[in-house]
N, C-alpha and C positions, 0 to 999 in steps of 0.2 A: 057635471054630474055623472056624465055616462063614464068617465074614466073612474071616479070615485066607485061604481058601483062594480067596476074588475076587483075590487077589493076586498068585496064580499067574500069571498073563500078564508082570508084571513082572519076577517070581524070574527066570522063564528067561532072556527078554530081558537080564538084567542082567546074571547069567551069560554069556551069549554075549556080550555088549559088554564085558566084565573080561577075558573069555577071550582075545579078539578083541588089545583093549590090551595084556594081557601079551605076546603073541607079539609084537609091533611094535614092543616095549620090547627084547626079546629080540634082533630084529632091531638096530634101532637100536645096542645095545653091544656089537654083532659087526661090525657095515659096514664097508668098508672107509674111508667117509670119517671117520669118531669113529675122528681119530688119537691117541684117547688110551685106556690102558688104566684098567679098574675092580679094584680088589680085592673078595673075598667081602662086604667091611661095607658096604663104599659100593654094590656092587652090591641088595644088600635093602633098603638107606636107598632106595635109587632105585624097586626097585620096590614098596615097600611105601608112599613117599608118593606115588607115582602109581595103585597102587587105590582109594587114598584120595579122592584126584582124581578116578579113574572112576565112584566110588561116587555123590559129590555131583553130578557132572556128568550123569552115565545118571539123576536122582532130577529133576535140569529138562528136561533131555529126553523125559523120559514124559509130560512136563504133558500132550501132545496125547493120549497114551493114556488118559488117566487123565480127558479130557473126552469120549473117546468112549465109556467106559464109564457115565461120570458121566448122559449123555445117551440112554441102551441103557433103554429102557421098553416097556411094552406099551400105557398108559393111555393114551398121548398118539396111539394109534389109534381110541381110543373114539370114539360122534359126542358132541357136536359138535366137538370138538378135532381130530380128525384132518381133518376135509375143510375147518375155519375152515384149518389151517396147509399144507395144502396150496392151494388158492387165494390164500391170501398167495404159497406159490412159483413159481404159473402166473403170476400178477400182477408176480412181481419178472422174472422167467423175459422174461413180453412185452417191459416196460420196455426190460431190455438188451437184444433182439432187434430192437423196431420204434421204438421210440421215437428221432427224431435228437435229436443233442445231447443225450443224457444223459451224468450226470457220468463214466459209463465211457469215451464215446466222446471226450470231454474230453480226457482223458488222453495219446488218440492210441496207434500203434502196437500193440502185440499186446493190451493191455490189456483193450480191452473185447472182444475174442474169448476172452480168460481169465476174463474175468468170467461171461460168456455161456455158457460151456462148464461152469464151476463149478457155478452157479444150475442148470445145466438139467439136469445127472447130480444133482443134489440133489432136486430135482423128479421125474426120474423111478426113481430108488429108493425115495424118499419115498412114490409111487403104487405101485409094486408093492408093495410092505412096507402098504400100504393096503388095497389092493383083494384081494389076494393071502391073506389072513389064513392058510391051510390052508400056504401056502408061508414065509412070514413066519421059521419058525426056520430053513428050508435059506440063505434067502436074506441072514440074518444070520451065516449060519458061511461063506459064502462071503464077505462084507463083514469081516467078522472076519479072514479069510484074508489077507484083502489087505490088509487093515491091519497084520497081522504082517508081510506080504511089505516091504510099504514102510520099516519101523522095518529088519528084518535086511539089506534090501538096502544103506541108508545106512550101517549100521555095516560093512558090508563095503566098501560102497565110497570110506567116509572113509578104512577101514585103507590101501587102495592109495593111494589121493590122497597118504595123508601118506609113505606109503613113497616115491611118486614125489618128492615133494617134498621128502623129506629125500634121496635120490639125488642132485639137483640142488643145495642149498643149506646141507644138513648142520642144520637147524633146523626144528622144528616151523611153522605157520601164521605168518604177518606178514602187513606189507599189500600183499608179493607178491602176496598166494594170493588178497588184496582185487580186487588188480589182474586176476588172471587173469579174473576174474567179469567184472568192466568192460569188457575185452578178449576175449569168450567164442570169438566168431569165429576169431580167431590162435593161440588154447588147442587149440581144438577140433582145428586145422588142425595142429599142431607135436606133437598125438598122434597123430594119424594117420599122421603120415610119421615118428614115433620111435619108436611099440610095436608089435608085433600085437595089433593091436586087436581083431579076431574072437573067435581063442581067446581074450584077455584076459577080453573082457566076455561071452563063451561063459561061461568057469567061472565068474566074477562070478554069472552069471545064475542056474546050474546049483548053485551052492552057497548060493544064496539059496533056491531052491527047495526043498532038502531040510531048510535048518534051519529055512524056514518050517513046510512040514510039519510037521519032529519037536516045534518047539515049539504048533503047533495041536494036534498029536492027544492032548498031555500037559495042555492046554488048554481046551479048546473043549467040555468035556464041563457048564463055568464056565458057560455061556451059557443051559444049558438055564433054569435058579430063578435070574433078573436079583436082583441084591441090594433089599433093601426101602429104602423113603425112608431109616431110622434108618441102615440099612447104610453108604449112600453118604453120608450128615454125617457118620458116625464115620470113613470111610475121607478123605471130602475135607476135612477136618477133618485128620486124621494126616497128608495129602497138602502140605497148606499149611504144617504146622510143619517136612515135613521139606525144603519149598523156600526157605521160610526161613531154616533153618539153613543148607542149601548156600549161599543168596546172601551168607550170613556166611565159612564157613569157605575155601569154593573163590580167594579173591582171598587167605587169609590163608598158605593152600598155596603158592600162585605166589611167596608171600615167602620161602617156606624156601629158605635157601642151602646149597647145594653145592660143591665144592671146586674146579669146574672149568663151561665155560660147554656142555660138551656134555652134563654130567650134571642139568646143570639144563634144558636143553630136554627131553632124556629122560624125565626123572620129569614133568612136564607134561602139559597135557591140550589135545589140540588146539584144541578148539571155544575153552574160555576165549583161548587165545590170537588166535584167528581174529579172534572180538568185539575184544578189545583192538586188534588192527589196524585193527579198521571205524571203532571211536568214538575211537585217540589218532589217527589217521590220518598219521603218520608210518613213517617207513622209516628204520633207522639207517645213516646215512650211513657213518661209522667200521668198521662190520663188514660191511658188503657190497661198499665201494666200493674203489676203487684208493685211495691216499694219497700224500702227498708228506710230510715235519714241517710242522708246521703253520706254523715263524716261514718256511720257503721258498713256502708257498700263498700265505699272505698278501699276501709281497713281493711274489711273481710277480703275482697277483693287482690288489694295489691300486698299483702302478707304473705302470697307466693313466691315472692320478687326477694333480690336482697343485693340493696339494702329493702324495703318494703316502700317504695316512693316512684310515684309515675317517671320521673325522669330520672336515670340511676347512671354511672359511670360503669361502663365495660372495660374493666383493666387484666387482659391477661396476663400473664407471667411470661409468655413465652415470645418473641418475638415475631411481627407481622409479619404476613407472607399475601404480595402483592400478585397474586394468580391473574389471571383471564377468567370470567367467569362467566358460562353460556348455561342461561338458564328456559329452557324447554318446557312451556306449559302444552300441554296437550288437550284439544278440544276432545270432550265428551268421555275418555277415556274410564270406566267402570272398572275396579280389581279385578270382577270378576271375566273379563275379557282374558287378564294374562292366568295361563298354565300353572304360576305357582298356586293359582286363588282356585283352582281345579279347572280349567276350561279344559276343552278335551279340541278344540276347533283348530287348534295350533295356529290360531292369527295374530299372535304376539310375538314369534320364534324369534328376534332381534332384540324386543323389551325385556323377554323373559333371559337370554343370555345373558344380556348388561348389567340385569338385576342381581348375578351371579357376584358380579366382578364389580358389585356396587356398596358402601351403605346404605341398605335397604330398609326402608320404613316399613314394618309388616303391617302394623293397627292402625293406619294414617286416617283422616276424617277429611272431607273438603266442610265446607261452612258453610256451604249453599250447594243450591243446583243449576247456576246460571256462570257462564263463564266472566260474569263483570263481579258478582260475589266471589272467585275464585282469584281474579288477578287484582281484588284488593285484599284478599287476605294473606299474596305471595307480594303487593309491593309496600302495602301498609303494616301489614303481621297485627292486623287486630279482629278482635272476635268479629262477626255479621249484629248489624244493629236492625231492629224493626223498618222496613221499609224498601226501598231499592238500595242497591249498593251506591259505596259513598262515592264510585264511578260514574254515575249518571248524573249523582245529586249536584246543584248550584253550588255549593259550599266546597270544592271538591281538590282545591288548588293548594299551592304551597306545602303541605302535611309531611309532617317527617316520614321519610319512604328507604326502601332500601336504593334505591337511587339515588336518594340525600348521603347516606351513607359513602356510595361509591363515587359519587361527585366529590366529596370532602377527602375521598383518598384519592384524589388524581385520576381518576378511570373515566373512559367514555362513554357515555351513558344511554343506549339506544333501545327503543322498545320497535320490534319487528312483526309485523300481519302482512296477511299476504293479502287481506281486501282490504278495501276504503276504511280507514282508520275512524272517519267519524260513527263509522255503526258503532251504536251502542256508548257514545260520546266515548270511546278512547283517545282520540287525537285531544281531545280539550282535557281532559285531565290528563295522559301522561305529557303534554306539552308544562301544564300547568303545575305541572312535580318535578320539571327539567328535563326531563326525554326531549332526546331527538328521533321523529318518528320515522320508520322505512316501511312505506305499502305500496300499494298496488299503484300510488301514482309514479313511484321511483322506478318500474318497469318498463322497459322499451319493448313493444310490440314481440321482437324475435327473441325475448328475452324468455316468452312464455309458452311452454310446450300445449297446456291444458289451464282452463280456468270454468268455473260456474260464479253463479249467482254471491258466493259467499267469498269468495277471491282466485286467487293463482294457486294453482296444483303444489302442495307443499314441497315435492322436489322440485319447483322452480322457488318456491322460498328459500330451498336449501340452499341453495346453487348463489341465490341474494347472500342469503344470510354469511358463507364463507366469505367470496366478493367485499363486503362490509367489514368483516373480519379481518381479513387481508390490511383492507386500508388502515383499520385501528391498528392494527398490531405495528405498522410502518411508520406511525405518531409518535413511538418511544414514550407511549401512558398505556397504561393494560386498559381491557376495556371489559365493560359488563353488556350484555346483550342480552333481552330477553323475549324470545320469540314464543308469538300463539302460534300456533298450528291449525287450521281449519279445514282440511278435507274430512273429519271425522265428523261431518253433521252431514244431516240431510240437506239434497236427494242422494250423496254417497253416491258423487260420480266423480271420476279420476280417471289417466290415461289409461286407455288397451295396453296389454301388454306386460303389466309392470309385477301383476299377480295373478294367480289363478282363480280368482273368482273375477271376472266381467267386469266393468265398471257402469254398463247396463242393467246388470242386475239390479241396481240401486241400491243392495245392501247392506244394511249396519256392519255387516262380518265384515264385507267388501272396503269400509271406510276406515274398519280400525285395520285391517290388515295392511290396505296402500300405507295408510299413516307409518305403520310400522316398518316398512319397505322405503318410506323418505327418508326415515330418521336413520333408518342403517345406510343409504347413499352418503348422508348427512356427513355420517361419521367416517366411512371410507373416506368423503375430501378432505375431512379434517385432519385425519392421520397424514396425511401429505403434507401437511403447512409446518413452518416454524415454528405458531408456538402451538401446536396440539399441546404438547405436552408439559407446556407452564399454564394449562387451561384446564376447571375446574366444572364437571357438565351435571347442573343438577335438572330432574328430570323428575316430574309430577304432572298429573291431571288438574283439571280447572273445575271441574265437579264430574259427578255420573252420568252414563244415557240415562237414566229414569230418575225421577222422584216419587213415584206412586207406589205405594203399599198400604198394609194393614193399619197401622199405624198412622199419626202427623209427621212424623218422623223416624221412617224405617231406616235401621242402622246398616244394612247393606248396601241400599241408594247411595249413601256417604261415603263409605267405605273407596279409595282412590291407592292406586299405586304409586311411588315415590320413592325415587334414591337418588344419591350424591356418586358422581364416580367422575374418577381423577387419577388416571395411570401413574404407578406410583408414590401417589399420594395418599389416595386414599384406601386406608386394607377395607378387604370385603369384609362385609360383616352383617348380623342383621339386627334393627334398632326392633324389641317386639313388645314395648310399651306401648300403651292408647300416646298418641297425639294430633296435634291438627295442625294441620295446615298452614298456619299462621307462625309454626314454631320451623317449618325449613330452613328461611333464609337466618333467623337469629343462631339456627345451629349452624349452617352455615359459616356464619361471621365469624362461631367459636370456631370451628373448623382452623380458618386463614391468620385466628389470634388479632383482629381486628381491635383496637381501641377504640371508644368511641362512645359520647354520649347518648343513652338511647331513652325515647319516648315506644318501644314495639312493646305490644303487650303479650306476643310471643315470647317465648325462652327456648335457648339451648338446650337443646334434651339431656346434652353430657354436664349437663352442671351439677351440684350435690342436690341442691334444692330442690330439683325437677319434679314436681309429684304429677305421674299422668292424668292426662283429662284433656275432653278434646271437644270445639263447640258447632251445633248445627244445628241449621234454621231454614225456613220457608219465608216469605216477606212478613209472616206475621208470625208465627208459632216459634221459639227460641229455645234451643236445647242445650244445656251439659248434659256429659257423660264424663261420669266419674264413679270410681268405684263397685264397678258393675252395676251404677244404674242408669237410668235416662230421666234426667228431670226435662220438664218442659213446661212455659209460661207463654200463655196466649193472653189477646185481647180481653176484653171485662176480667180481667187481672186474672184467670183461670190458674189453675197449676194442676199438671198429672206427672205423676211418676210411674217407670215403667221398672222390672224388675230385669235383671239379662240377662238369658242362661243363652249358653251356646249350642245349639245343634249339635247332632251326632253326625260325623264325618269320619271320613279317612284321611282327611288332610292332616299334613300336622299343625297343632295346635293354633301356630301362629299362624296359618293361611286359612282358620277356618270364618266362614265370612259369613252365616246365616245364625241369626240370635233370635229364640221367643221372648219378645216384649212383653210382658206378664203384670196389669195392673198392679199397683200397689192403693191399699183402701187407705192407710193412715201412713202421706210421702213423709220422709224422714227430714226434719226441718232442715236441720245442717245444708244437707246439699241443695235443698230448698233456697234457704240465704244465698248460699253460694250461688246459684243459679240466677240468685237476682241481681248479686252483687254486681258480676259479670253484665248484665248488661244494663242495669242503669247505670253504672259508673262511665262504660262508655258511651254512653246516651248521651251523660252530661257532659262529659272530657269533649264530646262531637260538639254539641251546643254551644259551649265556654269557647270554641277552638284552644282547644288544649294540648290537642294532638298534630296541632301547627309544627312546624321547623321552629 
């Protein structure tokens, strides 16, 4: 009995978090949006397989309780243990304090101030509970306190979160609710100005307060006789079969079917759903979005194409030309960084020359603001669908790619980072598309001048990337290569030396300028090699530094630099149609006169058919631009249109990059359809695997 009664901290807590759920379940089959009514039987199927749910779900959410108790000793104050584990934490303590360039500061951004901050309330609780012995049980029931407070206040503040959420959306957790985290800032902002928020988070605060208390004072009496070694095996021992079994049954719940799709979010358990939105990273297209039937999406849709049909044959007239093709995504890179777009910082002087001597995209669009929406819109060439990019997603493998392409004409087919390729699962899908991958584990120690948190100094990528180069070109098969570049993200730190801004200073200028200073070494080696000059170098951004504006979707954020340039080859010229992103490599392909049957929902710009328009999105807000406007379709099927006048500049026309977004009260259907056409067709083409090889 005395072991059963350590358990007390969890009885209540579980209690309150059942209590909690029922009410919100209670809630939910009253609302006014759950336009459908329950009878008595399906009403206790509902709630009865959702305690069920609460049950297994509150048994993995304790785990952090169940380690703080696991860790509640006195011995480990004794000497010499206590003062060896406390200078381990004045030692770790300094480290993230004075040490530069530790791996915290690596990181960049708030990071190593949270780390700093963790360590050093660890540190010195750790000393009081040390030094303090006479005090040591007040100062655990107040630590104890607060560890009740943090558990009651989450489950109260998930109750609201899902209520707000299902107010808006009629549905438990998705990859909305993903999205809102990623977007914290516009969350933050769009509660403020839609609750009272005072009183809100007044009672929130105030109701947390007292259930902490009442479940302390029924509590905390537990603390005084800490359970013995034997105690805690047999309890984390008990602990472990029954996280086990929830990791079993809780996915086996979310199967049971119901008669109706709001009874099934109902009986649900948020948090399981929330994870599933983190790791399928999809957003269902079909239940949140507007629709058209699908055989009118399609048409509308693929009636840009010709012939008008998803899979079409590429027959040019003119004979192949089997190039080298080095294709240069560049992290973070914004138009407005290069001098044609007005910068006045001169930290592009290398981009901005080549742009001279290039086909130059002026109106270019990225498709996202994430570098994994940007390298599936240069290896897939299809619009951004609702959700994460189709780089992260399970489904992610085989797809007709511009590496399918190059595969099928003989080329070697390599995708190049200079860090650990799994960030952001690129090793698993470009392995899974035929790449062969070069990162930071292909490097030898002396191989690398400089390196952070995000990988190897991109002039040690360069210096890779030739090396690699060399080898293909000495195969007697031309080779495609297409390297990210990553010194252009925070903390925008890079070798001494190589430019005039620091790489101390840690700044943005400092990141795109080194960048820019690799890619012209880059090219100096390559002018050396054999085939420089049967080699085809095209060169674009993976999305912007910002996404934040006025708008859901500001058209300068999007806005990216891009050209094709091939001494020789290719005449300068400038391309000053809208397009996107998705449309480089098919123009490309037209470029080399490539044959070839294609599933890309890009197009060659130089074709007759071409009519501009270019697509861009957030994980959930989906945008055309066409015709000088911006349509966009969000979640609860929404649609706005925006109208596009261009700012007054001195640039000329085609470098001018700031637009007033300008409501529209009655959007114009056409582009409306179109807007949807566009992305429930690939919604579905994704679901069918349509867009397989």
């Amino acid at each position: 009995m005395k072991s059963l009664s350590k358990i007390k901290p969890f009885i209540y807590l579980g209690l309150f978090y059942g209590l909690v759920s029922l009410i919100v379940r209670i809630v939910f089959i009253f609302h006014p949006i759950t336009t459908v009514g329950f009878g008595l039987f399906e009403s206790l199927k509902i709630l009865f397989i959702g305690a069920l749910s609460d049950a297994f779900v509150f048994v993995l959410a304790s785990s952090i309780l169940a380690l703080y108790f696991l860790f509640l000793s006195n011995s480990k104050y004794h000497k010499p243990y206590g003062y060896i584990i406390f200078g381990i934490l004045v030692l770790a303590f300094l480290y993230t304090a004075f040490v530069p360039g530790n791996i915290f500061k690596q990181y960049g951004g708030s990071f190593p101030e949270i780390a700093m901050s963790f360590i050093g309330l660890k540190m010195v609780l750790f000393g009081l509970l040390l030094f303090l012995p006479k005090q040591r049980v007040k100062l655990r029931n107040v630590l104890y306190f607060v560890t009740l407070f943090l558990y009651v206040i989450l489950i109260i503040f998930n109750a609201v979160s899902e209520y707000f959420f299902w107010n808006e959306f009629g549905v438990r957790y998705n990859f909305i609710a993903v999205d809102y985290l990623i977007y914290t800032n516009e969350v933050i902002g769009n509660i403020l100005e839609s609750y009272p928020v005072v009183p809100l988070f007044s009672g929130i605060l105030a109701l947390a307060v007292l259930v902490t208390w009442f479940i302390y004072k029924k509590t905390s009496k537990e603390l005084i006789v800490l359970p013995t070694f034997m105690q805690k095996l047999v309890l984390l021992a008990s602990f472990i079969g029954l996280c086990a079994i929830s990791l079993f049954v809780i996915p086996k719940l979310g199967k049971v079917k119901s008669g109706n799709t709001f009874a099934q979010e109902i009986q649900a358990n948020g948090f399981p759903k929330f994870f599933n939105a983190f790791t399928q990273k999809e957003l269902d297209y079909f239940q949140f979005y507007p629709t058209l039937s699908q055989a009118d999406a399609e048409k509308n849709f693929l009636g840009q194409f010709d012939p008008p049909t998803l899979e079409r044959e590429i027959n040019p007239l003119d004979a192949e030309t089997h190039k080298n093709v080095v294709l240069i995504s560049i992290e973070s890179l914004s138009a407005e960084f290069l001098e044609h777009y007005g910068n006045t910082q001169k930290i592009t002087p290398f981009l901005d020359s080549l742009a001279d001597k290039s086909l130059m995209f002026t109106d270019l669009y990225a498709t996202g603001n994430r570098t994994v929406r940007g390298l599936e819109a240069l290896t897939l060439c299809i619009p951004p669908t609702a959700g994460e990019s189709l780089v992260k997603r399970v489904n992610n493998k085989n797809k007709f790619s511009t590496g399918s392409v190059f595969k099928d004409k003989g080329y070697n087919v390599k995708f190049l980072y200079g860090g650990y390729s799994y960030f952001d699962n690129m090793e698993d899908f470009y392995k899974g598309n035929g790449y062969e991958i070069v990162d930071r584990n292909d490097f030898k120690p002396e191989e690398i001048t400089f390196s952070n948190v995000w990988g190897v100094a991109d002039e040690d990528m360069a210096k890779k990337a030739i090396q690699k180069m060399n080898e293909d070109s000495k195969s007697g098969k031309p080779f495609f290569h297409q390297w990210m570049t990553v010194s252009n993200h925070r903390p925008f730190t890079y070798p001494e030396g190589r430019i005039d801004i620091p790489g101390t200073a840690k700044s943005r200028d400092g990141g795109v300028k080194y960048t820019d200073y690799s890619i012209r070494k880059f090219f100096e080696m390559a002018k050396k090699q054999s085939w420089y000059k049967n080699t085809v170098f095209v060169i674009v951004s993976d999305h912007c530094a910002s996404s934040a504006g006025k708008t859901e979707l500001p058209m300068d954020k999007y806005r990216i630099p891009g050209f094709i340039f091939s001494e020789g080859f290719i005449e300068p010229q400038k391309f000053t149609s809208t397009m996107s992103q998705i449309d480089v490599m098919p123009t490309l392909f037209g470029l080399l006169n490539f044959k070839y049957k294609s599933k890309f929902l890009g197009q060659n710009i130089f074709e007759p058919n071409y009519k501009p328009r270019a697509y861009i999105a957030t994980y959930q807000d989906l945008g055309l631009i066409k015709d000088n406007y911006l349509t966009i379709i969000s979640p609860t099927k929404k649609v706005k249109q925006y109208s596009l006048q261009l700012q007054k500049s001195d640039l000329p026309q085609e470098f001018k990059l700031f637009y007033d977004e300008i409501p529209v009260k009655d959007p114009k259907k056409n582009l409306v359809d179109d807007c949807i056409s566009v992305y429930q067709s690939v919604s579905f083409w994704l679901k069918e695997n349509k867009l397989d090889k």
